[in-house]
N, C-alpha and C positions, 0 to 999 in steps of 0.2 A: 666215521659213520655217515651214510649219506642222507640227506637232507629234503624231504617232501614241504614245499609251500602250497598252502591253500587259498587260491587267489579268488578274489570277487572281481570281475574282469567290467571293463566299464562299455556293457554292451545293458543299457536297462529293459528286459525285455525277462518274461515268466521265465521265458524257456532256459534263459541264464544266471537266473537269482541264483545262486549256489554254487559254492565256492571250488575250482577246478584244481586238479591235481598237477604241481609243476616240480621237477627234479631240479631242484638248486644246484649249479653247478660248482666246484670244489673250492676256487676261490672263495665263492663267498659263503662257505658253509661256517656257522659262529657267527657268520657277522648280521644275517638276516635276519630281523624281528618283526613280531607281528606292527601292525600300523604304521609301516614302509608303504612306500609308493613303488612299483615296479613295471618294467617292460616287457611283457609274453606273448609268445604267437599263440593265435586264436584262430576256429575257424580251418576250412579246408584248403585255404592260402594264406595260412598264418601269417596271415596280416597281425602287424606289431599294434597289439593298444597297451593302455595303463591298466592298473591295477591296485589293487589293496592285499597286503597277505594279511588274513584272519588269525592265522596260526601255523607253528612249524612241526610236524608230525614225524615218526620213522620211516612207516609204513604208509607205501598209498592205499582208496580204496579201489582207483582204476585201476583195472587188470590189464589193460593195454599198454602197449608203446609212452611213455610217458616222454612230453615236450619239457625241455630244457628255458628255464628261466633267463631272458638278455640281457636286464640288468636293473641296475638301482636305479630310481628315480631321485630318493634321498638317503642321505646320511646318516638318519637315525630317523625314526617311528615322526608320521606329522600327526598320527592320529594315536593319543594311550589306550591305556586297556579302558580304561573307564568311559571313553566316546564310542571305544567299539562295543561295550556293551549295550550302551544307549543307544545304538546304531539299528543294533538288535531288535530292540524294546520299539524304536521308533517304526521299523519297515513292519512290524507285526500288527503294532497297534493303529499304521496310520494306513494300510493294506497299500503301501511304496516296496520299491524296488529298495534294496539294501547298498544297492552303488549309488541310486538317489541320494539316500540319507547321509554316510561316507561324504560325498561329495559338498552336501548342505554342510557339513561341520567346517569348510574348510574354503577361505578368503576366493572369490571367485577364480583369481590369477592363477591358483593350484590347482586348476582342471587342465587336463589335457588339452595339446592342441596338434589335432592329425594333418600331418603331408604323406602325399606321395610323389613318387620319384619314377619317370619310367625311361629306363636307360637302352642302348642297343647293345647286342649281344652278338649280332650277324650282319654281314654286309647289307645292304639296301639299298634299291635305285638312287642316285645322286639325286634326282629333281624331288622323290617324294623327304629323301635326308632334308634338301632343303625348305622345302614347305610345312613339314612337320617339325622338326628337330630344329631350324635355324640354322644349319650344318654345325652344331653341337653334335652329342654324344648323350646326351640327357637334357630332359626337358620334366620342369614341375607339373603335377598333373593337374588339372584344375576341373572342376564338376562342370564348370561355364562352357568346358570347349565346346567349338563347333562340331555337330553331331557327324558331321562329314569325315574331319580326324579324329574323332573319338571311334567311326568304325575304322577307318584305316589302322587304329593302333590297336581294337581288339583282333583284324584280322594278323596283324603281325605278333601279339603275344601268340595266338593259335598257332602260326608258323615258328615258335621259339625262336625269334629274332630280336624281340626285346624282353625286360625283365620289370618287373611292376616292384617297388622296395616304398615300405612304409616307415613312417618318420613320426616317434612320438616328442613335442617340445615340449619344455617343461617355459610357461610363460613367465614364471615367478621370478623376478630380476630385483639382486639383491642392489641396491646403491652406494656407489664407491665412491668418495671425495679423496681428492691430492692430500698426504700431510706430510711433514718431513719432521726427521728424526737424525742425531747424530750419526758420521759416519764414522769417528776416530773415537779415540780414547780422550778425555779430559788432558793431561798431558801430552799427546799427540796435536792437538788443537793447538796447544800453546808452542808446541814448538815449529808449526806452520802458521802460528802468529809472528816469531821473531826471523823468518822469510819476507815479511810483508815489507813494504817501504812504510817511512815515516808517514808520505801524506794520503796512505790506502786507507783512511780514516772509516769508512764504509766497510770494508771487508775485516778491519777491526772490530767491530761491535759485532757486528755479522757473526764471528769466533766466538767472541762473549756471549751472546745468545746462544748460541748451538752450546754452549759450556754447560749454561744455563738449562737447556733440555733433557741433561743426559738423567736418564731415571725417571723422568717425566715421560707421561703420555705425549704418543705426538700429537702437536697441534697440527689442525685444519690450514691449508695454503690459507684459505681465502681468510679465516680471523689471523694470521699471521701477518698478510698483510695490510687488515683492517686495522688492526691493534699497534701497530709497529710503523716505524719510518719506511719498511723495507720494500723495493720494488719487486716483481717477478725475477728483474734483467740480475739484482743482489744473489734473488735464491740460485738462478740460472746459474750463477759466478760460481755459487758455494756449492752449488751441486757439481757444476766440472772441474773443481778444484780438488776434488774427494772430501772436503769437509760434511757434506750431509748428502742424505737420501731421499729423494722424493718418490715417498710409496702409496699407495691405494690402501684405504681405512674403509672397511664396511660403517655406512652412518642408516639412521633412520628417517624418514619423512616423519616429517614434524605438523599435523595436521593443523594444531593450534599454536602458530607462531605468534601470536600477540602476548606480552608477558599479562600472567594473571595475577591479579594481585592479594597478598595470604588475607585468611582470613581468622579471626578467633570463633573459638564455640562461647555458645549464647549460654546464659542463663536459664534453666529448664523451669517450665510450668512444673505443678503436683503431678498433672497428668501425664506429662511426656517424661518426667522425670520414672515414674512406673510404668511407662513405655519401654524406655529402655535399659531399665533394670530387667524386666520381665525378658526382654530378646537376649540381652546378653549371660541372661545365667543360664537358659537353654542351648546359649555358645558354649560357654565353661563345660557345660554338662554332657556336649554332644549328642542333643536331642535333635528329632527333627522336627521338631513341634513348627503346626504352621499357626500365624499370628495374623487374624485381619485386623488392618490397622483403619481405623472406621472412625477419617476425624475430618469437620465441617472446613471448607476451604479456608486457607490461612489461620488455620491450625498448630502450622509448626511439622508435620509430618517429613520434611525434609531435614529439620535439624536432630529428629529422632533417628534418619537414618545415617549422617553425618557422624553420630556420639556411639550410635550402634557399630557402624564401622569402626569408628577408631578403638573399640574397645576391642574386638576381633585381632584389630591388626596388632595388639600390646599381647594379644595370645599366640603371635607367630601364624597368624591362619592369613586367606585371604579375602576379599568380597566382592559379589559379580550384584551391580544393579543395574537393572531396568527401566525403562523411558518407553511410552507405544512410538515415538513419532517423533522422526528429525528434526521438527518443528521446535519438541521441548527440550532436546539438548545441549544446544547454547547455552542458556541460563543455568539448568542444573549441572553440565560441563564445569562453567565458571566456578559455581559453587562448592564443586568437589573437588577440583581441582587448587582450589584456593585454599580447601583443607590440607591435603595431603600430595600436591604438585606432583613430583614427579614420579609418585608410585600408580600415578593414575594414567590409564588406559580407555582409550572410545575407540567402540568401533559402531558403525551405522553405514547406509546407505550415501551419506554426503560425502562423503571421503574416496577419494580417489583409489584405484587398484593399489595403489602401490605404499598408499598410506594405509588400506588395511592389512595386507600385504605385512606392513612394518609393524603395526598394532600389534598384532596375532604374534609376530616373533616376539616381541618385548613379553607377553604375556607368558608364549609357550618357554623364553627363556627363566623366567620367573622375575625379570627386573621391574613388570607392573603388578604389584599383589590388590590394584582398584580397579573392577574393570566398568562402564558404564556406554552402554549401547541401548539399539533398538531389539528387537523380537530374536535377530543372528545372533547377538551377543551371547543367548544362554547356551552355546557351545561355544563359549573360550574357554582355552586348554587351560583352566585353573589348576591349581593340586592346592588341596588341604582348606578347599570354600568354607570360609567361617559362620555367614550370612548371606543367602540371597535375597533381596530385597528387589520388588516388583511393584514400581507407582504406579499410578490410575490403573489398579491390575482389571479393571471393569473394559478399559478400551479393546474394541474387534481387531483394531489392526496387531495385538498379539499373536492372532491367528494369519498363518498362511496359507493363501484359497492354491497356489498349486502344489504337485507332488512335490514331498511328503506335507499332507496336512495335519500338520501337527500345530497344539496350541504351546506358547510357552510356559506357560503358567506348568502346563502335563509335565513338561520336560525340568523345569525349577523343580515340581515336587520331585520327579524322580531324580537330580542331582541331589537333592537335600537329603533323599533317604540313600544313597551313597554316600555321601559324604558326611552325614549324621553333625547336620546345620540347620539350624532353622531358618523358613522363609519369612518374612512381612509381603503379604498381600496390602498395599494402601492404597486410598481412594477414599472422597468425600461422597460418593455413591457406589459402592462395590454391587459387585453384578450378583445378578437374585442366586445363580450356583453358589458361590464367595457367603452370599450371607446366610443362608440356607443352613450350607455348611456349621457355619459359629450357630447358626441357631444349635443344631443337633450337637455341638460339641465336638464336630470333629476340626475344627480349626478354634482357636482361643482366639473371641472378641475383645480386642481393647479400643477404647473409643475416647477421641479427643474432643470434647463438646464445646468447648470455648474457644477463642479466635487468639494469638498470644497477645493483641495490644490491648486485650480487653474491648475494643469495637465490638459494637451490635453488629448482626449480619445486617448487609444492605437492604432496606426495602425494597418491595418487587412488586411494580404495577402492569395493570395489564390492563393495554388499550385495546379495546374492541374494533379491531377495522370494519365488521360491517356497517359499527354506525360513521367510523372514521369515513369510507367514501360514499356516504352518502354525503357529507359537507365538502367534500373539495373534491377534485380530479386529480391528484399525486395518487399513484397506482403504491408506493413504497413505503413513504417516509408519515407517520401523520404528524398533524400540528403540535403536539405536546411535545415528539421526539427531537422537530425540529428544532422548537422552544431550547429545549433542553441540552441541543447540541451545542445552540448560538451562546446557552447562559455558559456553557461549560469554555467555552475561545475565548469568550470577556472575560473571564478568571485567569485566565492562564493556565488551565487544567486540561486535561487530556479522556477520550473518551475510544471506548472500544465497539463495534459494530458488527454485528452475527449474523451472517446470513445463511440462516439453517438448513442447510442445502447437501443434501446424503441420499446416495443413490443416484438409480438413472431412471428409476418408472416416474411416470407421470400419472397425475390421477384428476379425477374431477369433481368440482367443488363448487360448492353455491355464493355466489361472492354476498348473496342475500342474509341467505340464513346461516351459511355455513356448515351445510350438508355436505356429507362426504358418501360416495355411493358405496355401501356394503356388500357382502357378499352373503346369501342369506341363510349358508349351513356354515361359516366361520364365523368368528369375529375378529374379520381383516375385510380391509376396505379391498376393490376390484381395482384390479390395475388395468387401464387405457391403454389397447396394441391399435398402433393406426395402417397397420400393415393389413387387417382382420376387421378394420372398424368397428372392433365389437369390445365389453369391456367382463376381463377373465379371471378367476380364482384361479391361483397357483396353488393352490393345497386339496382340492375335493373335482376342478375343473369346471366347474359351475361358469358360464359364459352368458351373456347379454346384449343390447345393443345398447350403443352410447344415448342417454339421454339428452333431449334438448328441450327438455321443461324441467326443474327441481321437483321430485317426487312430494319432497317434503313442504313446500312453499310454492309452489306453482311459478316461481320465478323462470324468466328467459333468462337471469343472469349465471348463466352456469357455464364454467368455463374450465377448460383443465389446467393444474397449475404449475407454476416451474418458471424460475426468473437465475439471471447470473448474474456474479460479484461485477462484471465490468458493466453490464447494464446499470447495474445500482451505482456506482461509481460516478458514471458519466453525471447520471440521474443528478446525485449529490452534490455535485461541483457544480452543477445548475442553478442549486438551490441555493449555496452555501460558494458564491465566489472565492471568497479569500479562506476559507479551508488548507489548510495543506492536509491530503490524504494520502496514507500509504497501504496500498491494496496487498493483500495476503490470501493466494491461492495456487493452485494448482500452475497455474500459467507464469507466477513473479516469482515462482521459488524454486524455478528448474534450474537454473545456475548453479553449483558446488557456491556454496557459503553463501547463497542466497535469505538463506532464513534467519542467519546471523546477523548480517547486515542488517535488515531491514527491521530487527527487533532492536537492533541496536543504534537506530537509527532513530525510533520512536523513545529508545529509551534518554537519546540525549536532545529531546524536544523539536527535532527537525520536524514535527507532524501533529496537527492536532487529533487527527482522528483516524486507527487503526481498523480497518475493515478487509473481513474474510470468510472465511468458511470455518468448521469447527476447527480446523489445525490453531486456531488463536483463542480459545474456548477453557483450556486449563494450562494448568503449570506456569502461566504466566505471572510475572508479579512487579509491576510497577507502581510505585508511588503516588503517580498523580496520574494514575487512573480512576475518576470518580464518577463515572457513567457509563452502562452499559447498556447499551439498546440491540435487543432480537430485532431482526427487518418482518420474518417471521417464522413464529413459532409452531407452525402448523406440517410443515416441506414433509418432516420424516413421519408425522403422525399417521398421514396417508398411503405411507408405502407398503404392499403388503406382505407384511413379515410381523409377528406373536410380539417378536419384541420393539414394536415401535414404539409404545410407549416406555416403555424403560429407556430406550434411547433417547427420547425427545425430555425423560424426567434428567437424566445424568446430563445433559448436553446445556438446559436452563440453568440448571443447579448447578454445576461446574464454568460458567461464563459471568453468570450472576456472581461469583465467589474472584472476580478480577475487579471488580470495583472494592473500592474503601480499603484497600491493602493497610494504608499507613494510618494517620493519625484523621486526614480526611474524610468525611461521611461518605456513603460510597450509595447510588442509586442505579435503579436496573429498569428499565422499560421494555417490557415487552408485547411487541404488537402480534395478535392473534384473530384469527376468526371461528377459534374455539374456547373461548375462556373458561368454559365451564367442564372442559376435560379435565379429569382427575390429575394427567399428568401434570398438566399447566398448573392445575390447581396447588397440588403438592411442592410443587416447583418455589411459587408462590411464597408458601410458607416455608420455605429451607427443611421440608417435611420430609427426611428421608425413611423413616421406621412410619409413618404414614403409608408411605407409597410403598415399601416395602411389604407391608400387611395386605393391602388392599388387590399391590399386583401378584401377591400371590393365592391369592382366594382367586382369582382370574383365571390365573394356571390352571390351578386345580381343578375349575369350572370345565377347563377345554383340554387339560388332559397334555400339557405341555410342558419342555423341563422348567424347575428342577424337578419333578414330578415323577417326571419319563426323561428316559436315555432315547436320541435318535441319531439315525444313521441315512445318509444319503446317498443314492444311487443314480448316476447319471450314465444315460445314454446318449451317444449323437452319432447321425450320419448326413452325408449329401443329399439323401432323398428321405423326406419329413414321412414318406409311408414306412419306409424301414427302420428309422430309428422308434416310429410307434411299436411296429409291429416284437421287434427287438426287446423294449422296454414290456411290453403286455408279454410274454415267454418267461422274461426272469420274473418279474411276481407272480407268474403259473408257478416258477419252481420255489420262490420261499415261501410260499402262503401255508404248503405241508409243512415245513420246520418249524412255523410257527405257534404258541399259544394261543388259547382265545382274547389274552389277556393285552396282545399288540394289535396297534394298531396302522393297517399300510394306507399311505396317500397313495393316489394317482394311479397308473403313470398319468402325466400332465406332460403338457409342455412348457418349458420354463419359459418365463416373463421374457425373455429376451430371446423367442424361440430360434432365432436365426443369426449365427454369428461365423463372419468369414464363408459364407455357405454352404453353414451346416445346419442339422436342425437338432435342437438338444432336447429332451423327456426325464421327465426325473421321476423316482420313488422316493419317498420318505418312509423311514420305518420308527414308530415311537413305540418302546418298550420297557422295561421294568426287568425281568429275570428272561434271557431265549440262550441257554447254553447251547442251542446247535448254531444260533444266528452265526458268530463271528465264522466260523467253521467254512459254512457254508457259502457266505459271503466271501471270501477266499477262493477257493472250489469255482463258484461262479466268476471273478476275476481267469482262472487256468484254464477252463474250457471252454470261457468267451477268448483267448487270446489268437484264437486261428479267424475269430472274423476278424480283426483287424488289418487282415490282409484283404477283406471286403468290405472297404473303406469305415467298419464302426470304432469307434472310442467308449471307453467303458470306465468311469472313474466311481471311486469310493470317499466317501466325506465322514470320517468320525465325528459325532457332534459340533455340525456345519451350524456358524454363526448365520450364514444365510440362504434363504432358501428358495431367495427367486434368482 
C-alpha cells in the first residue's frame, strides 16, 4: 500500500508552518516513521532541504502531482512522539514556527547544512570554462561569489548549459576510535603459536593476549597500548599475521574526564527527610503534583534532590534536572555525578558540538537515566521521567529571549503532566509566579527553614555610601569592606565579592541623597538614552530632559551610574597588593571549561578573593568562604523593569547565603546608597515571606503579574518612522478584541531603541481572561508576514521576563 509522509520542511517562514504532502517511495515504505530526519524537494526548483515527518498517512490531502521523498537523513526517529507533541504545544503557545521548535529539541550539530553544486551540462567557451569553472566540470557555489560570475552563471543556467544540484549534510559526526579483536579461533591462535621460533618471545604473549580477548569486548588501541608492554610495530605484526583485526568502535566524548570521586548520601534533617518522602510517593503514585521547595540557602535542597532521584531510579524511571547557568554546573555535576557516576548525563552550553552531540545519544540510547543541564536540557529524549527537578527555578536565564520563547519551567510542567512525575521547583527566593502559586495551592509548599549545620544565617550589614564618600575618595570599596577583606587574608579565609551589575540601561542617581529619577505615572525609574539626551519611560513613554541639579536635594552631585568587574579589579589590586584575585565574568569564562577551572581553582586556595557578577551569586558552596561583600547593591534597583526589586531581593539573598557554609561564621557587607529600600531591607533580614507580602501588595497596587498575564509585541524596521507608524496599526487592531478589563502599554520605543540599524517599538498587553487575544495575535503574526519583505520584523513574547 503506498505511503503519504507529512513533512515540516525546514524553511521557517508562515507561509510554510505546515506539514507538506510527500509520496514515500517503495523502498522505504515500513521503514519510515514519524520523527525521522528527511531529504525533499521543495519549492519551484526543488531545491533538496531537511525535514521532520510528523506523520505517515494513506491518503494525501494535495490533489496535485505529489513530489517523491530522497531519502533518510536517520535511521530511526531523533525526535519521539512525546517531543513532537511538545513541539506542537511549544509553536502554539510561543507564537514560533514549528521547524523552530523541532529544531530547539535537538544538539545544534543535527541541523542541516546546505551546499550547492553547479555542474556543466553543455559545451562553453574554453577562456569563460576557465575563469569560472577552473577547467573543472563543477564548481561549489558559494553566496560570496563575485557578482560578475554569479551573472555569467545565471546567464548560463537560462541557456541550459549548466545545472544548479542541492546538497543536504548531515554535520552530526559520530567518533570512531582503533580497537582490536581476535581474528582466529582460541585453538587456531595456538597452533600459529607453535610456528613461532623459540626466541619470538613478543609475538608469544602478543597470542596469549589475543587468547585472552576472545569473548571480550574489544579494547581501545590506545588503552591497549597504555596498559600493556605492547608497541603499535607488535599490533602491526599481529595484525599482518592474521592473528587480529584492527576495527573502528563508535566511542563517546567524555566532557568530564577528570575522575569524580563517589560519594555517600547524608543523614536527613525532619525537614528534608518530609521533603523527600513527600516527592517520592507522588513518584510511586504517578502524580504530577508540583512541589515548591522553599528552603533558606544551605539548606540542604540539593541532598533532597540527590535522595529524590535515587529513589526514582530503584522504581526503574528516570530524572532530568535543572541548573539556570553553566557557571553552577561544575559543582552540582561533581555532586551528582559522585552519586550515581555513570548513569549520569550534562548537557549545557560549555560543551563542545560533539560532546553534546554524544550526551543526547547516551540519553536517547537509554544508557544515561540522570540527565543534568542548563534551560536545553528540558528536551532530553528521556522515556519514563520519574522527577523533574528545577533549582534556583526563580532565575530569568530559564527563559529564552529568541524564537521559540519559551520558559522552562512551561515546558517541565508540561513534561510532568505527560509523563505523570512530579516537579520540585527549588529556590531560597522562588519567583512571586512560584509562590503565588503554593499560596493558592496549586503547587504544594514545603519549606526548609534551618541551615543543615545548625549555623545562624550570616549577618547582613549595610554600609551606607553616601555617608562612605563623603570621608574618603574610593569611588568602590569603603573602609569597613576593606577592613574586613584585609581581616579575612590574615586568617587564612576566603571571601567572595558582587558586583551587582544586570543589564545594559544606565540610570541616574544622586551620589548625595541617593535619589533615583522616577517616572511619574509608573513606579520604575527613567532610563538615560544619550543618543536622545533626554531620560524615558519604557512602559507609558513619559520622556524628560536629563537633570543636572538632584530634584530631591539640590545636589550637583548627580551622576548616571554603571561601573565594571575589570575596573573594580584593577581598583582592588591597588588597594590590596598582595591579594590574589580571581575575576568571574562574562570576559574570563568564554573559554569551554573556563568556569570550572577557575571555581576550582578558588576552591583549592589559589585566591583569596572571588569577584564577579551574579553568575558567582548562588549554588556555590565553599568552606572557607566567610565574607561576602556587594560592591553595590543598587545597579539593578534602577533599571526600569516591575521586577527590579525582586531581583535585586533574590540576588542579596542568594550571595549573602555563600558565606558561613561550614562550621565558620559567615558575614555579608553590603554597600548601598539605598539602605532604606524595602528590598535591601528584606534582604537584610533573610526576610523572604516579608518581601514576599509586601512585593505583592505592589503588584497589586500597579496591576502586574502574578496579578495579570502579559504579552509582548515587538516591531522593528530601518526607518524609526515605520516601525512607529507599524506599531500604532496593530494596537488600532487589538484594542477591538479587547475587554475593558486589559490593559495596553505603548507602542513605545524600547530602551535600546536602535540595534544593528534598526529601530524597535513595543506593546505590552496585561490581562486577566481576553479569549479572542491569542487568536488574534496569531492572525496578526499571518498578515503581518508580507511586510517583511518591506524590511519590518514582528516578534511575539509570551510572558516576557523583560521588558526593555
Amino acid at each position: 500500500m503506498p505511503q503519504i509522509a507529512k513533512v515540516i520542511v525546514d524553511v521557517p517562514t508562515l507561509q510554510t508552518n505546515r506539514p507538506y504532502d510527500y509520496q514515500v517511495p517503495d523502498q522505504l515504505v515500513d521503514t519510515i516513521k514519524p520523527g525521522m530526519r528527511v531529504v525533499v524537494p521543495f519549492g519551484k526548483g526543488d531545491r533538496k532541504i531537511q525535514g521532520f515527518v510528523v506523520t505517515i498517512v494513506d491518503q494525501p490531502e494535495f490533489t496535485g502531482q505529489l513530489k517523491t521523498l530522497e531519502a533518510l537523513v536517520d535511521l530511526q526517529p531523533v525526535v519521539n512522539p512525546e517531543l513532537l507533541q511538545l513541539a506542537g504545544w511549544m509553536a502554539t503557545n510561543t507564537y514560533a514556527f514549528l521547524i523552530t521548535c523541532l529544531q530547539t529539541m535537538l544538539p545544534s550539530v543535527m541541523r542541516a547544512k546546505y551546499t550547492k553544486t553547479v555542474t556543466l551540462i553543455d559545451e562553453i567557451e574554453p577562456a569563460l570554462k576557465a575563469s569560472l569553472f577552473n577547467d573543472n566540470d563543477e564548481l561549489t557555489f558559494d553566496q560570496n561569489l563575485d557578482p560578475d560570475k554569479m551573472k555569467q552563471l545565471m546567464t548560463l543556467q537560462r541557456q541550459d548549459k549548466v545545472s544548479v544540484t542541492y546538497h543536504v549534510g548531515n554535520r552530526a559526526q559520530v567518533k570512531e576510535l582503533t580497537a582490536i579483536e581476535p581474528a582466529l579461533t582460541f585453538e587456531q591462535l595456538e597452533e600459529a603459536r607453535t610456528g613461532l621460533r623459540q626466541s619470538a618471545k613478543k609475538q608469544q604473549q602478543l597470542i596469549s593476549y589475543v587468547q585472552s580477548l576472545i569473548g571480550q569486548r574489544p579494547p581501545l588501541l590506545k588503552d591497549v597500548l597504555k596498559q600493556t608492554t605492547f608497541t603499535r610495530e607488535n599490533i602491526r605484526v599481529g595484525h599482518q599475521k592474521g592473528w587480529l583485526h584492527q576495527i573502528k568502535v563508535e566511542t563517546y566524548r567524555n566532557p568530564y574526564q577528570q575522575a569524580v570521586a563517589a560519594t555517600q548520601k547524608m543523614a536527613l534533617t525532619a525537614q528534608q527527610a518530609t521533603a523527600v518522602k513527600q516527592v517520592t510517593q507522588a513518584a510511586t503514585a504517578d502524580s504530577d503534583q508540583v512541589f515548591l521547595l522553599e528552603g533558606v540557602t544551605g539548606s540542604g535542597k540539593t541532598e533532597v534532590y540527590l535522595q529524590t532521584i535515587e529513589a526514582v531510579l530503584k522504581q526503574a524511571k528516570t530524572a532530568l534536572m535543572l541548573v539556570p547557568e553553566i557557571a553552577l554546573t561544575p559543582q552540582m555535576v561533581q555532586r551528582v555525578k559522585g552519586r550515581f557516576g555513570e548513569l549520569v548525563a550534562v548537557l549545557h552550553s560549555g560543551l563542545s558540538e560533539g560532546e553534546k552531540y554524544d550526551e543526547w545519544r547516551r540519553i536517547e540510547r537509554q544508557e544515561a537515566k540522570v540527565v543534568v543541564g542548563a534551560r536545553s536540557a528540558v528536551f532530553a529524549p528521556l522515556s519514563d521521567i520519574g522527577v523533574i527537578i528545577m533549582d534556583e527555578e526563580h532565575e530569568a536565564s530559564y527563559k529564552q529571549d529568541e524564537s521559540p520563547r519559551y520558559h522552562a519551567r512551561e515546558v517541565a510542567l508540561w513534561r510532568s503532566r505527560h509523563h505523570h512525575c512530579p516537579v520540585i521547583l527549588g529556590s531560597a527566593t522562588p519567583s512571586l509566579e512560584s509562590r503565588a502559586r503554593a499560596q493558592k495551592h496549586v503547587y504544594q509548599l514545603i519549606q526548609l527553614t534551618q541551615r543543615i549545620n545548625q549555623q545562624p544565617m550570616p549577618k547582613v550589614e549595610l554600609i551606607d555610601m553616601r555617608e562612605a564618600l563623603k570621608q574618603q575618595q574610593t569611588t568602590n570599596f569603603s573602609a569597613p569592606l576593606l577592613t574586613a577583606l584585609k581581616a579575612r587574608i590574615a586568617k587564612g579565609e576566603q571571601s567572595v565579592l558582587l558586583l551587582n551589575r544586570r543589564g545594559f540601561s544606565s540610570f541616574v542617581m544622586c551620589r548625595d541623597c541617593g535619589f533615583v529619577l522616577q517616572c511619574p505615572n509608573c513606579d520604575i525609574s527613567l532610563t538615560l538614552h544619550m543618543d536622545s539626551h533626554s531620560m524615558k519611560c519604557h512602559y507609558c513613554g513619559h520622556e524628560e530632559a536629563i537633570p543636572k541639579i538632584c530634584p530631591n536635594c539640590q545636589s550637583h552631585q548627580i551622576r548616571y551610574f554603571g561601573t565594571g568587574t575589570q575596573k573594580v579589579e584593577t581598583e582592588l589590586q591597588t588597594l590590596m597588593p598582595d591579594a590574589r584575585i580571581i575575576r568571574m565574568d562574562v570576559d574570563t569564562t568564554r573559554k569551554k571549561g573556563a568556569h570550572a577551572k577557575l571555581l576550582k581553582q578558588f576552591g583549592d586556595h589559589q585566591a583569596d578573593i572571588l569577584l564577579g557578577t551574579q553568575m558567582i551569586a548562588k549554588g556555590l558552596d565553599f568552606p572557607d568562604v566567610t565574607l561576602v561583600g556587594v560592591i553595590n547593591a543598587d545597579t539593578a534597583l534602577g533599571l526600569p523593569d516591575f521586577r527590579a526589586s525582586e531581583r535585586t531581593f533574590q540576588l542579596l539573598t542568594q550571595v549573602s547565603g555563600r558565606a558561613g557554609r561550614a562550621d565558620k561564621p559567615g558575614q555579608v557587607l553590603v554597600q548601598t546608597f539605598n539602605p532604606e529600600n524595602y528590598a535591601i531591607q528584606f534582604a537584610q533580614k533573610h526576610d523572604y515571606e516579608g518581601f514576599f507580602r509586601y512585593e505583592m501588595a505592589v503588584r497589586h497596587r500597579g496591576n502586574y503579574p502574578p496579578y495579570y498575564f502579559t504579552v509582548q509585541l515587538t516591531v522593528s524596521h530601518p526607518e524609526e518612522v515605520q516601525a512607529a507608524k507599524k506599531s500604532f496599526q496593530i494596537a488600532k487592531q487589538l484594542r477591538p478584541i479587547l475587554s475593558e478589563q486589559a490593559i495596553v502599554l505603548g507602542p513605545t520605543p524600547k530602551s535600546i531603541a536602535r540595534i544593528n540599524n534598526r529601530y524597535f517599538y513595543q506593546i505590552v498587553i496585561k490581562y486577566k481572561q481576553e479569549p479572542q487575544l491569542a487568536a488574534k495575535l496569531a492572525e496578526i503574526l499571518e498578515t503581518t508576514q508580507v511586510d517583511t519583505r518591506n524590511g519590518f520584523k514582528i516578534g511575539l513574547d509570551n510572558e516576557p521576563l523583560q521588558f526593555t
